[in-house]
C-alpha positions in Angstrom: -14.1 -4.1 -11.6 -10.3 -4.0 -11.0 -9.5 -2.9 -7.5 -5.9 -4.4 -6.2 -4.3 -5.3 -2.9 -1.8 -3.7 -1.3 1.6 -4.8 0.1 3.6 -3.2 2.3 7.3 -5.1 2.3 5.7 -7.9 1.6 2.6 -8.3 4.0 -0.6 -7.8 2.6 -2.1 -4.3 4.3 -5.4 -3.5 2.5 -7.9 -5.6 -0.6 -10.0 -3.6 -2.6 -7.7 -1.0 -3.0 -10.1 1.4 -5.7 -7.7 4.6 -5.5 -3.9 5.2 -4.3 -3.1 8.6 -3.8 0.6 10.1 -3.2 1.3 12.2 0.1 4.3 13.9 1.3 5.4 10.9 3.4 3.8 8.0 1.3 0.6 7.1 0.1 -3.3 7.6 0.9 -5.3 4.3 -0.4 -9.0 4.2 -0.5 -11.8 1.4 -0.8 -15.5 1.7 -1.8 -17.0 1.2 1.8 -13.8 1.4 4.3 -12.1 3.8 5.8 -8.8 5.4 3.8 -5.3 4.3 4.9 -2.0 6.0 4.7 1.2 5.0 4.9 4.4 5.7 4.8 6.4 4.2 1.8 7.8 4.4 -1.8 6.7 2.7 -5.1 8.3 -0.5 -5.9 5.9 -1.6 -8.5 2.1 -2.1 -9.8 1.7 -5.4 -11.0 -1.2 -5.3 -13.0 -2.2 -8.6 -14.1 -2.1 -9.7 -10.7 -4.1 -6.1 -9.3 -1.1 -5.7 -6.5 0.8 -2.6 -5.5 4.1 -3.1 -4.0 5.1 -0.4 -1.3 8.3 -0.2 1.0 8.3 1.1 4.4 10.1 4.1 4.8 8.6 4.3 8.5 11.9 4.0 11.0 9.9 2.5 13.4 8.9 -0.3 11.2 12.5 -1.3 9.9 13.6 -4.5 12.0 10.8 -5.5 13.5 10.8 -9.3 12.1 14.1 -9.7 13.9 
């Protein structure tokens, strides 16, 4: 099996990841047995030796927040 895990500016935001979907505001990610998650973010890459997709917020309300 090769699911991935994906980031989301740099935090890790879901394991298992089995399907990434794009939406109109980002991206719809599925597992086997959990429940789907969307965000909202671009493509930065898909590393695939290491099974990780790299997403940035585009979410305003998520920008700063480490500060």
């Amino acid at each position: 099996m090769c699911q991935a895990t994906a980031y989301l500016d740099e935090t890790k935001i879901m394991e298992d990841v089995i399907w990434l979907e794009p939406t109109a505001d980002g991206f719809l990610m599925r597992t086997f047995f959990g429940e789907p998650l969307e965000v909202k973010g671009t493509l930065k890459g898909i590393d695939l030796l290491r099974h990780r997709v790299l997403l940035t917020s585009t979410d305003p309300s998520k920008k700063g927040t480490d500060q």
